[in-house]
C-alpha positions in Angstrom: -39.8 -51.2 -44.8 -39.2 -48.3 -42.1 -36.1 -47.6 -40.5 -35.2 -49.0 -37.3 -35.8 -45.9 -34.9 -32.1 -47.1 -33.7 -29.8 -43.8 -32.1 -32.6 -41.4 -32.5 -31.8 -37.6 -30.9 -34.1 -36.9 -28.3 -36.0 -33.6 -28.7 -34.5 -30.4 -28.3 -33.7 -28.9 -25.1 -35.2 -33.0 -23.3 -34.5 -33.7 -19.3 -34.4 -36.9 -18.8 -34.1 -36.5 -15.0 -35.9 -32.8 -13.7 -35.4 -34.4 -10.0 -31.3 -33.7 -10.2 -32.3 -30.3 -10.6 -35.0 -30.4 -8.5 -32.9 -31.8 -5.6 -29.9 -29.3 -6.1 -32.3 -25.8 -6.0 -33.7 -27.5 -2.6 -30.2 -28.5 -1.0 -29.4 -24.9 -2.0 -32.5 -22.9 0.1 -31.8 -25.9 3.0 -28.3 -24.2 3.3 -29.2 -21.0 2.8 -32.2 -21.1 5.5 -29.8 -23.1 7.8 -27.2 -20.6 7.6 -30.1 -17.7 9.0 -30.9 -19.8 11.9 -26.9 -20.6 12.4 -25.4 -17.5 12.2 -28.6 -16.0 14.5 -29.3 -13.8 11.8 -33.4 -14.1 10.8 -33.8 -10.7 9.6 -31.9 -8.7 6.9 -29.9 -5.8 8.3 -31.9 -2.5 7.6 -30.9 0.9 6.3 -30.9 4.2 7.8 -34.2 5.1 6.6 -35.5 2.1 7.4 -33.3 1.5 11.2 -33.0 5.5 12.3 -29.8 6.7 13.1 -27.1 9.8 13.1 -27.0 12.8 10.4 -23.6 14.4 10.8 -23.1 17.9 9.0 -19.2 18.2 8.8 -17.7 22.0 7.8 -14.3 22.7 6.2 -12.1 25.0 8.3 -8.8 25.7 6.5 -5.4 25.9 8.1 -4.1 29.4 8.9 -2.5 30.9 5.1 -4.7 27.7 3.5 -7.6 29.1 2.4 -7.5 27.4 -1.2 -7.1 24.3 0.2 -10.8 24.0 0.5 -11.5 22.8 -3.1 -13.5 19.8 -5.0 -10.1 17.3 -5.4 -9.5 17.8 -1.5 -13.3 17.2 -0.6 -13.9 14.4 -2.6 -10.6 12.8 -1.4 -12.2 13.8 2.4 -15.1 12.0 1.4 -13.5 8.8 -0.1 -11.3 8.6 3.5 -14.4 8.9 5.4 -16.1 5.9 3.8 -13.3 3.4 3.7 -13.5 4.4 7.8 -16.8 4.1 8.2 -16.5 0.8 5.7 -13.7 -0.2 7.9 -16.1 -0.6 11.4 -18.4 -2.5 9.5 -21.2 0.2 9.4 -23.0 -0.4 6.4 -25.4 2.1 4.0 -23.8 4.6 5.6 -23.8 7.7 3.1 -21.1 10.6 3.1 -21.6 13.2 0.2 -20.6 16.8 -0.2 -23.1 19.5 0.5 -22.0 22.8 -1.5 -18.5 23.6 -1.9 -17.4 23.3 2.2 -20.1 21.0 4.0 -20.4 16.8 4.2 -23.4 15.1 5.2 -22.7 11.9 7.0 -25.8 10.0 7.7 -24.4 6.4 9.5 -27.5 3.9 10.2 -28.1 2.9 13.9 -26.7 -0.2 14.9 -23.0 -1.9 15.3 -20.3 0.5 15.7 -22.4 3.8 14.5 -21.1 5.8 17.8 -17.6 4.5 17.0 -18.2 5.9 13.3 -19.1 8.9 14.5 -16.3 10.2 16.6 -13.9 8.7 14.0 -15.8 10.2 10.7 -14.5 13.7 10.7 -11.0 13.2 13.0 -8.0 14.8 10.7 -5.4 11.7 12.0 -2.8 13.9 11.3 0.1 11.5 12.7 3.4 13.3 13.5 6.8 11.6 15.1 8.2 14.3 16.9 11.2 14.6 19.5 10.4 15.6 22.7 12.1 18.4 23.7 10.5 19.3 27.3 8.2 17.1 29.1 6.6 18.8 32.1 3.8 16.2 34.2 0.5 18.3 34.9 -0.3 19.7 38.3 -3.8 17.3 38.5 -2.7 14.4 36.2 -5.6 11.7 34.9 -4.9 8.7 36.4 -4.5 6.1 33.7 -1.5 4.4 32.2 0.5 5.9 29.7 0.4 4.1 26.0 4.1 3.7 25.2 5.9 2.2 21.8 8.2 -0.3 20.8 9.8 -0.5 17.2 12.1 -3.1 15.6 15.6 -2.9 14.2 18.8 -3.8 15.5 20.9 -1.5 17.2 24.2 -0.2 15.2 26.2 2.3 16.6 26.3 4.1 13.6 22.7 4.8 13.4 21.9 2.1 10.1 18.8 0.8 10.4 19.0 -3.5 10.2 16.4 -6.0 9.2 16.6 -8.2 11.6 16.5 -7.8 15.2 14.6 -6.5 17.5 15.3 -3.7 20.0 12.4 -2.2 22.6 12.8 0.6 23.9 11.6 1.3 27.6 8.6 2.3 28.8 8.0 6.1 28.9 8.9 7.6 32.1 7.2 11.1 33.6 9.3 14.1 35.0 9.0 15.1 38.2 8.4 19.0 38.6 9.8 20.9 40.9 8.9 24.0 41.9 6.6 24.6 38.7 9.6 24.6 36.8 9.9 21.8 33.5 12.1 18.7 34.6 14.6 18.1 32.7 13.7 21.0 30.6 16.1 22.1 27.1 15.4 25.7 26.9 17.2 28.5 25.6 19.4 26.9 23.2 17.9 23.7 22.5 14.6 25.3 21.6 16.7 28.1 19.5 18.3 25.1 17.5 14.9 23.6 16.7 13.3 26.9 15.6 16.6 26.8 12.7 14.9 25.8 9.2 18.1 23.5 8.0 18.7 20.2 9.5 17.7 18.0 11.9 16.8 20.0 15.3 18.9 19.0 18.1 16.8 17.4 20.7 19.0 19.7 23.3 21.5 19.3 25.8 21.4 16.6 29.0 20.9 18.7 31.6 18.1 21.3 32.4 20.0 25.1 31.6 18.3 28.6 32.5 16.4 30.8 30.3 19.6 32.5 28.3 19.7 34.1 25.4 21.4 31.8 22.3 24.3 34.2 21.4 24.5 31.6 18.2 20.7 32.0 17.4 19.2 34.9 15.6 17.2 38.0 17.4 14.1 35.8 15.4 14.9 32.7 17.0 15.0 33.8 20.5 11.6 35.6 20.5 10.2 32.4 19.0 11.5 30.3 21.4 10.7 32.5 24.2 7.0 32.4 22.9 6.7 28.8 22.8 8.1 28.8 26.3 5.3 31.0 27.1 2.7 28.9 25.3 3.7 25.5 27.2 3.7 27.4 30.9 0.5 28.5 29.8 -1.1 25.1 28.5 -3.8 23.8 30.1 -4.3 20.4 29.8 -7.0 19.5 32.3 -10.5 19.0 29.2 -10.5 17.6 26.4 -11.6 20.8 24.9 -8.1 22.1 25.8 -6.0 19.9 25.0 -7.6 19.7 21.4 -6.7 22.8 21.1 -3.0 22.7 21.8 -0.7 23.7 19.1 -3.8 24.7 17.3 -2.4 25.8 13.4 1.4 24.5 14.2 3.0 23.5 11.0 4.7 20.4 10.8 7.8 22.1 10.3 7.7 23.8 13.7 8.3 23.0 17.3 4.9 23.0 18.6 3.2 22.4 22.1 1.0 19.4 23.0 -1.0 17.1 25.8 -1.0 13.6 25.9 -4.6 11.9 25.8 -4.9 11.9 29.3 -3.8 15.1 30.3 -1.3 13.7 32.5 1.6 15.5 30.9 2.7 18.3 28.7 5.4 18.8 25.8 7.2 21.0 23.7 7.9 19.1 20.4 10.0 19.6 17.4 9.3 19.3 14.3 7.9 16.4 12.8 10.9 14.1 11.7 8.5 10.8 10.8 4.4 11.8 9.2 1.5 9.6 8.5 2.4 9.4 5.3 4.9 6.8 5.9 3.4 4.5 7.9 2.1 1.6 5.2 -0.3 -0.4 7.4 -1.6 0.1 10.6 -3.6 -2.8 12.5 -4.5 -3.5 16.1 -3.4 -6.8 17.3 -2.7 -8.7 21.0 0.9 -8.4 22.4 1.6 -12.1 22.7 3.5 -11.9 26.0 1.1 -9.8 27.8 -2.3 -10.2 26.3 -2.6 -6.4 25.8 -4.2 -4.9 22.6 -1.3 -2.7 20.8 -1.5 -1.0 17.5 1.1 -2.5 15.0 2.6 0.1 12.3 4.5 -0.8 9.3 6.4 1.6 7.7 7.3 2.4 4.3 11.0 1.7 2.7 11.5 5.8 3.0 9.6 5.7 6.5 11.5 3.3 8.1 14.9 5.3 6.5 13.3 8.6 9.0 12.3 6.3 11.7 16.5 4.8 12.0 17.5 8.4 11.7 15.4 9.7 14.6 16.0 6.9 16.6 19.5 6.7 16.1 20.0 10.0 16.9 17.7 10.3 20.0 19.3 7.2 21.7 22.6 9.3 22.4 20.6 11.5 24.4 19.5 11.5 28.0 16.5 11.3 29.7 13.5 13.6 28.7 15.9 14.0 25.3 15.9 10.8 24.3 11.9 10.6 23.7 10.0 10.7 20.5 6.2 11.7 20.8 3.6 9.8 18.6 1.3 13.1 18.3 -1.9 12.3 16.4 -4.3 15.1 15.8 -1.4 17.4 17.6 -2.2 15.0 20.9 0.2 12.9 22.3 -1.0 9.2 21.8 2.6 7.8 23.1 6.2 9.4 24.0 8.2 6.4 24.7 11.8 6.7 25.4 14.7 5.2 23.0 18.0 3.4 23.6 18.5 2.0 20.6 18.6 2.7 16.5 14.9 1.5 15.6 13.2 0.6 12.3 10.8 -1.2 10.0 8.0 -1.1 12.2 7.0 0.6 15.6 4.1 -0.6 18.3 2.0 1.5 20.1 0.9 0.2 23.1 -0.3 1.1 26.5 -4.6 1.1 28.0 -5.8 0.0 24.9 -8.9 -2.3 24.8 -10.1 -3.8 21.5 -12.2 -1.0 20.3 -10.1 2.1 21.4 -7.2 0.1 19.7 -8.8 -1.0 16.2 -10.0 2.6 16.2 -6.7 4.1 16.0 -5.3 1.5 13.2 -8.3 2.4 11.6 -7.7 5.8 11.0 -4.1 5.2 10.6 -4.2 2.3 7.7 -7.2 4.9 5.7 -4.9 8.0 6.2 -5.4 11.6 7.1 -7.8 14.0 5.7 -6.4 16.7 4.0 -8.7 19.2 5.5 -9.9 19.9 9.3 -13.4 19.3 9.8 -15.7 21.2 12.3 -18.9 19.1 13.6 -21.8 21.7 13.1 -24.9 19.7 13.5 -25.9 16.1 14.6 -29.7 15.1 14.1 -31.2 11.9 14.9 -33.1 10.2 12.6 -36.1 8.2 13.4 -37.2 5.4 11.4 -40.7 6.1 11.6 -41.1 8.1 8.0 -38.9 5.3 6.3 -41.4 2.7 8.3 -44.3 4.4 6.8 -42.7 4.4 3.7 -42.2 1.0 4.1 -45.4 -0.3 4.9 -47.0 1.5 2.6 -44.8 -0.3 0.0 -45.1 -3.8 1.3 -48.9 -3.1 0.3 -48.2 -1.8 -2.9 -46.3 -4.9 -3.5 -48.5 -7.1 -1.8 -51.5 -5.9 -4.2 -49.3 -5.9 -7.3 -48.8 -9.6 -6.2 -51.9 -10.3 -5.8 -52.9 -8.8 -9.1 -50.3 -11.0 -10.9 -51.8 -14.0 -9.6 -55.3 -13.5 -10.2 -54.3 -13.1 -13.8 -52.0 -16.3 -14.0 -54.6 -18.0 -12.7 -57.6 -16.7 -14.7 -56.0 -17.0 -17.8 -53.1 -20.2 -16.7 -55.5 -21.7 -14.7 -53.4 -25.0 -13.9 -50.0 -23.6 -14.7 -50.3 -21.1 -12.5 -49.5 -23.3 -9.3 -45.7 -23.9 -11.0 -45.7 -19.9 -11.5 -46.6 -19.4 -7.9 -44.6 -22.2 -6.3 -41.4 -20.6 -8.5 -42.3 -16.7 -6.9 -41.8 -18.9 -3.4 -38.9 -20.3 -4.2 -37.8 -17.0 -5.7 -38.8 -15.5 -2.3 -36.8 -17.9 -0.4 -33.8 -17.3 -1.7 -34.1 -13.5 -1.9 -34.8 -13.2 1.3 -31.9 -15.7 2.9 -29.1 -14.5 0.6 -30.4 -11.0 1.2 -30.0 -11.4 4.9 -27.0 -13.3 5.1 -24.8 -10.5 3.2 -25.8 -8.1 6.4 -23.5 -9.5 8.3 -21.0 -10.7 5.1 -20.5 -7.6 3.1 -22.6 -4.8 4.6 -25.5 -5.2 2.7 -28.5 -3.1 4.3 -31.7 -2.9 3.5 -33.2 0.6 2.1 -36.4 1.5 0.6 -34.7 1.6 -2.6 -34.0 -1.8 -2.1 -37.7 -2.8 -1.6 -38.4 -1.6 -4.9 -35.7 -3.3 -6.8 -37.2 -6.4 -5.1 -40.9 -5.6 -6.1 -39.9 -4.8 -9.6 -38.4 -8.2 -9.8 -41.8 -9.7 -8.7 -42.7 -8.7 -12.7 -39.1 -9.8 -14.4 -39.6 -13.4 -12.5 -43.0 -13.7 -13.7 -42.6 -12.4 -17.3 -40.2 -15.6 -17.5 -42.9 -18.0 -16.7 -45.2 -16.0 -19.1 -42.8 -16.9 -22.1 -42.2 -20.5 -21.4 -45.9 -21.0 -21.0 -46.8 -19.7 -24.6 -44.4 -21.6 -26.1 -45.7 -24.5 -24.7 -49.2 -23.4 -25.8 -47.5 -23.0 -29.3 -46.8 -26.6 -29.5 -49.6 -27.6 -28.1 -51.5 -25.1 -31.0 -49.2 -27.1 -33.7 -50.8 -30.5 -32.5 -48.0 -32.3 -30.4 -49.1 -33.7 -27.4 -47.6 -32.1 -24.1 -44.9 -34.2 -23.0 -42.9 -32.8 -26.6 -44.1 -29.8 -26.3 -42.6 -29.2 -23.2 -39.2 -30.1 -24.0 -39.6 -28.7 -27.6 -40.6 -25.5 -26.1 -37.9 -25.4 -23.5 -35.0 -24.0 -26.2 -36.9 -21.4 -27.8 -37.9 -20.0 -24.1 -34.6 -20.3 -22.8 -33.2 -18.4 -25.3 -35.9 -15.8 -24.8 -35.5 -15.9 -21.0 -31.6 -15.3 -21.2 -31.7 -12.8 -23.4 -34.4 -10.8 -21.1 -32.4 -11.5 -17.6 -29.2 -10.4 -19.6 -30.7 -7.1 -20.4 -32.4 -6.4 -17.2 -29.1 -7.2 -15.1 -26.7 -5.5 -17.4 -29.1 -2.1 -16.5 -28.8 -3.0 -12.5 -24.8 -2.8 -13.3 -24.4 -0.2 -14.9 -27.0 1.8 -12.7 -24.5 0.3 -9.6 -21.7 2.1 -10.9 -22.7 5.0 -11.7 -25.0 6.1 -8.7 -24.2 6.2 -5.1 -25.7 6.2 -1.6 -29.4 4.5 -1.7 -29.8 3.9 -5.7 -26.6 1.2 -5.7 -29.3 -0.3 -3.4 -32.1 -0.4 -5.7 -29.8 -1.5 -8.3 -27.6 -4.4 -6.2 -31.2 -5.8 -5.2 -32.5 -5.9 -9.1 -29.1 -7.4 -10.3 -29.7 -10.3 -7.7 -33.0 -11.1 -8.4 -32.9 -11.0 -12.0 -30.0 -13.8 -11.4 -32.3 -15.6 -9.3 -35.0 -15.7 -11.7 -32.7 -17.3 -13.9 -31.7 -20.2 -11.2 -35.7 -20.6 -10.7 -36.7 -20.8 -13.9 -33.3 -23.7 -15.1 -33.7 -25.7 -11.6 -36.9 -25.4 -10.6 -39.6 -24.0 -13.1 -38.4 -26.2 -16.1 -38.2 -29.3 -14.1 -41.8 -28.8 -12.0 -42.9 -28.8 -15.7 -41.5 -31.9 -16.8 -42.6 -33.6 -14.0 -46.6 -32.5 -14.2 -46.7 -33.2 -18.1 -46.4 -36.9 -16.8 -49.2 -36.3 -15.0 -53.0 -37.3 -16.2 -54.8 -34.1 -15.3 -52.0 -32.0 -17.3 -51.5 -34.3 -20.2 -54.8 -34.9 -20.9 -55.5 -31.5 -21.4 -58.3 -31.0 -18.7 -59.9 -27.3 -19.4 -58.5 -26.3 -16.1 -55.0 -27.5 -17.0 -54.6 -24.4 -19.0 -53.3 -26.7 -21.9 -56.7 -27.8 -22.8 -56.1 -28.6 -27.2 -59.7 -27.4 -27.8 -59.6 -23.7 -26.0 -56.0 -23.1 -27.2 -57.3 -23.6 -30.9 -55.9 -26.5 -31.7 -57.4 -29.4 -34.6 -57.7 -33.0 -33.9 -56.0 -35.2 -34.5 -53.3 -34.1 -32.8 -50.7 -35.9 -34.7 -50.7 -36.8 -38.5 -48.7 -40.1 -38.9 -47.2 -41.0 -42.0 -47.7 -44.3 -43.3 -45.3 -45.7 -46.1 -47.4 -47.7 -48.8 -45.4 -49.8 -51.0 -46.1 -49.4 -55.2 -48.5 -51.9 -56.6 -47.2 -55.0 -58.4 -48.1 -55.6 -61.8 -49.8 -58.5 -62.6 -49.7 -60.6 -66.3 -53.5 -60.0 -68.2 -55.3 -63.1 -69.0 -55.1 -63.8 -72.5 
């Protein structure tokens, strides 16, 4: 007697229920698709070559006496701070390389934020804290407000900066001049004093003095003050062009002259007692009790150390003395005046909107470049070539597609409707998930990226092509279709995995060790190969399961593409085994 077919193992690799699958792959491209149409985003964001946009040639210009400076570690380091600025707009594909041993191409897509990318891409943000040590208004001043700054600390009489607290100083007044001459101006000694190498310059005395001679001060401390004096009655601070160029090759370590962004005033500054360097994090957020934008700074432990020391020492002084200038780029963003030890943190505020304002922190939080950068060329870049291009591909693509589908179905015939309706669903989700991440991580699309997605056209369909012939190989053993798909399902899974795995692990490392449009070609081939493997688990694999029930399939109709005849198979289909019990003796007649 046979054994009860009680606890039997279903077959390998069996799915009882393909429509949980089913349903989950379409709740998936619902959301996806819905997401497009939320977010107002229907089309993925496109690359330079594809968009047009701005080709920026950038040239090293060394400081005066720095003429090594110019080598591969300082370029490369220019390069990195560029990107993480552009990065930082949210300007993506935008590609900044070296170009011989002093040169950077910039090429920033058109779109979002690519002017603001552009005037921030090669700006040194060289950020100084410098006392003021003259303050002169101009003759034609710009009429705008003044940014001013505001810091936090406690104030200790002793000059020791304190945690807790907080202490704003008052809004940065302008001298009045009188008769051409510098209000309020510390010459003579106090620019003597500042010239000295040791210490901390004194900021100078209260009250304007003549031009005299600093009996104290070296022969070589006089003639440089006297020539600063000369530079700042000779400033001109009416262009931009001119006021760019104030102070032009000043070290750090020297009194300097400078405009403030507007042109509205003119300084002489010492040296820098606080650099960019110590400011940790930079971010522009809304003063709370105004509702104007400010930029936020955060120093570091050492920073905020300087930043009590300056402060302390400039709130025992009077009015110009008691200001410190904000100079970035060797232009004065803010020279607000102190009353108080300050420290921890300092805000710079003033006629900020939202753009000018995250513009600044932008270059603050990503740091200065170590080398000044000269604009030589800007070209626009049409998008007509890399439209060409682009068509041109779409119909190689579109004929290679084609191609693939005449053969499924010529030599598939009936299976090739699940390999088509899985290059849909393939499709589908490329093409939401590709344009969701525009606006999510940057993602653009280039024409390197059109061909990682073609190629994938071949990886997806090479899948089907394996689980079909080892159907066919069941089939060709002589089990009907229903156990042949699920019997098949293991061996081609294994196949399949193994495949993807090799294809993406390429993508990967090809994404790391490229850059500009190739991490394109490669991000889009590492996504698609994943998505193949979420078509071929949820969707392929369960379509399958589903037609085997099906008459025209399981029956093997000759345009089924499983017909038992064409694929070589021998009828009967199945050999059953029958169990015959041994024959009984039986007693001879005598």
């Amino acid at each position: 007697m046979a054994a009860p077919n009680k606890g039997r193992r279903p077959a390998a690799g069996g799915q009882s229920k393909p429509g949980r699958a089913l349903a989950l792959i379409l709740i998936a491209m619902v959301a996806l698709v819905g997401g497009m149409f939320i977010s107002h985003t229907t089309t993925p964001r496109l690359g330079i070559d594809l968009a047009g946009g701005t080709s920026i040639t950038l040239k090293a210009k060394p400081e005066p006496g720095q003429e090594s400076a110019i080598n591969k570690a300082n370029m490369d380091t220019a390069v990195s701070i560029m990107e993480r600025r552009v990065n930082g707009l949210g300007v993506s594909e935008a590609e900044v390389q070296t170009q011989g041993n002093d040169n950077i191409i910039v090429n920033i897509p058109k779109g979002t934020n690519s002017e603001q990318a552009r005037q921030q891409v090669g700006q040194t943000a060289k950020l100084y804290f410098r006392p003021v040590l003259t303050a002169q208004a101009t003759a034609a001043p710009t009429p705008s407000a003044s940014p001013s700054a505001s810091g936090k600390g406690t104030p200790t009489p002793s000059g020791t900066p304190s945690a807790t607290g907080k202490a704003t100083p008052s809004a940065s007044g302008k001298a009045t001049p009188s008769a051409g001459k510098p209000s309020g101006t510390p010459q003579g000694r106090a620019l003597t004093d500042a010239l000295k190498a040791s210490g901390t310059p004194t900021p100078g005395a209260s009250k304007p003095s003549s031009p005299a001679p600093n009996p104290s001060g070296s022969a070589a401390d006089s003639a440089a003050a006297a020539k600063l004096q000369a530079q700042f009655a000779a400033l001109d601070c009416s262009t931009k062009e001119a006021r760019s160029k104030a102070g032009e090759g000043a070290k750090s370590t020297d009194p300097t002259v400078a405009c403030d962004q507007n042109g509205a005033e003119k300084y002489i500054l010492g040296p820098a007692e606080v650099d960019g360097t110590d400011v940790a994090k930079a971010q522009a957020v809304i003063n709370q009790q105004n509702g104007q934008w400010i930029v936020q700074m955060d120093f570091t432990s050492g920073g905020s150390k300087k930043f009590a020391a300056i402060t302390g020492k400039l709130s025992q002084q009077q009015y110009p003395n008691n200001r410190f200038a904000i100079a970035l780029d060797n232009t004065v963003v803010s020279a607000p005046t102190v009353s108080s030890t300050l420290s921890g943190s300092a805000e710079i505020s003033g006629s900020f909107n939202q753009s000018s304002a995250q513009d600044l922190a932008n270059v603050l939080s990503y740091g200065a470049l170590p080398l000044t950068f000269q604009e030589q060329s800007v070209t626009t870049v049409t998008a007509a070539l890399g439209a060409d291009q682009l068509h041109a591909g779409l119909i190689a693509g579109a004929i290679g597609l084609a191609l693939v589908i005449i053969y499924l179905v010529a030599y598939y015939r009936g299976l090739a409707m699940i390999a088509i309706l899985s290059l849909v669903a393939s499709a589908i989700l490329t093409y939401a998930i590709m344009t969701l991440l525009g606006p999510g991580i940057g993602f653009a699309l280039n024409l390197p990226a059109v061909c990682g997605a073609i190629v994938a056209i071949g990886i997806t369909a090479d899948s089907f092509i394996v689980y079909f012939e080892r159907i066919r190989d069941e089939i060709r053993e002589g089990r009907t279709l229903r156990p042949a798909v699920e019997r098949a399902w293991p061996r081609a899974r294994r196949t399949i995995l193994v495949s993807d795995f090799v294809s993406f692990l390429a993508a990967a490392v090809l994404f790391i060790v490229t850059v500009g449009k190739v991490q394109g070609f490669a991000f889009t081939l590492g996504l698609t190969t994943l998505l193949d493997v979420v078509v071929v688990f949820l969707f392929t694999k369960p379509v399958m399961t589903l037609l085997a029930r099906r008459k025209f399939f399981a029956s093997g109709h000759p345009w089924s593409g499983l017909d038992p005849k064409r694929l070589g198979a021998k009828p009967p289909l199945r050999r059953t085994r029958r169990t015959t019990s041994a024959p009984v003796d039986t007693p001879k007649e005598a």
